[in-house]
Residue, then its C-alpha position, 0 to 999 in steps of 0.5 A: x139845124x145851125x143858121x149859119x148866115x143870120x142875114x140871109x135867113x131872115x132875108x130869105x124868110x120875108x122874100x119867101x113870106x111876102x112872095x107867097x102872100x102876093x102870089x096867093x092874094x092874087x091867084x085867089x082875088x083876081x082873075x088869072x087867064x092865060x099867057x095868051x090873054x093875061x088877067x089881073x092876078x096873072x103878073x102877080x101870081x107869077x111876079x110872088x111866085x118867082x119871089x117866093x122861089x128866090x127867097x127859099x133859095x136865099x132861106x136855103x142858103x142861110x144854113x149852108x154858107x156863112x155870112x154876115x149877122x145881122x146889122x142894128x137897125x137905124x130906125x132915124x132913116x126908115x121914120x123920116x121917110x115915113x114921115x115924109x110920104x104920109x105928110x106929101x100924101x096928106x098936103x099934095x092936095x091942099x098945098x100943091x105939088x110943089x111945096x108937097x114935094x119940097x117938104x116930102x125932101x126936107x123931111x126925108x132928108x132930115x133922116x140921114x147922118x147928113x144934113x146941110x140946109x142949103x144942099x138940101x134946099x137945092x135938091x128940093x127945088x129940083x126935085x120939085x121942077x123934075x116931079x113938074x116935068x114928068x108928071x104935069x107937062x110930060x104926063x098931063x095928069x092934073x095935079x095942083x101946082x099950088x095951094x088954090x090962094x096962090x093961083 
């Protein structure tokens, strides 16, 4: 068989793949239910069930339509965000929820083609003031504002 659209093949592949690890893991580890009384491993069982279906559709698809190869990967992006979430993980606690949201944006940011200090600097601030917001006045979960020599 031809792979006719190396995108869609490789898409369709890890849909297929991470829909049917979902679906298992959670038919095998988690009660199921019913539709009328739902378990912990119902919503997953059926969320990578219907995963896995779409992505042998896009599979399937891959030697039947052409379509585009596919792209070089820009691994900059994809490390900065990383970065990013693992640093707002490590110094929410310590440094608050502002400066861990500050640096989880400057540091993401520092992953695009772009990157003007003061857009940058404004976004953080809001960004910061909307996790404010939602999360500590919206939601009361207790989050620490700052570090706890700032309080």
């Amino acid at each position: 068989m031809l792979i006719k659209s190396p995108k869609d093949f490789w898409s369709g592949a890890v849909f297929t793949a991470a829909g049917l690890f979902i679906g298992i893991y959670g038919v095998t580890h988690y009660a199921y239910g019913s539709a009328l009384r739902m378990g912990p491993g119902y919503f997953p069982t059926w969320l990578g069930s219907i995963t896995a279906i779409l992505g042998l559709i896009v599979f399937v698809r891959s030697f039947v339509l052409d379509g585009p190869p596919v792209p070089k990967i820009n691994w900059r992006p994809i490390l900065f965000i990383i970065i990013g979430c693992v640093l707002y993980g490590y110094i929410l606690k310590p440094a608050g929820l502002m400066i861990a949201t500050v640096v989880l944006t400057a540091v993401s940011a520092l992953g695009g083609h772009e990157f003007k200090w003061k857009e940058v600097a404004w976004l953080s601030l809001f960004m910061a003031f909307l996790s404010w917001v939602i999360f500590v006045w919206g939601l009361n979960l207790p989050f620490p504002m700052w570090p706890e020599f700032a309080q």
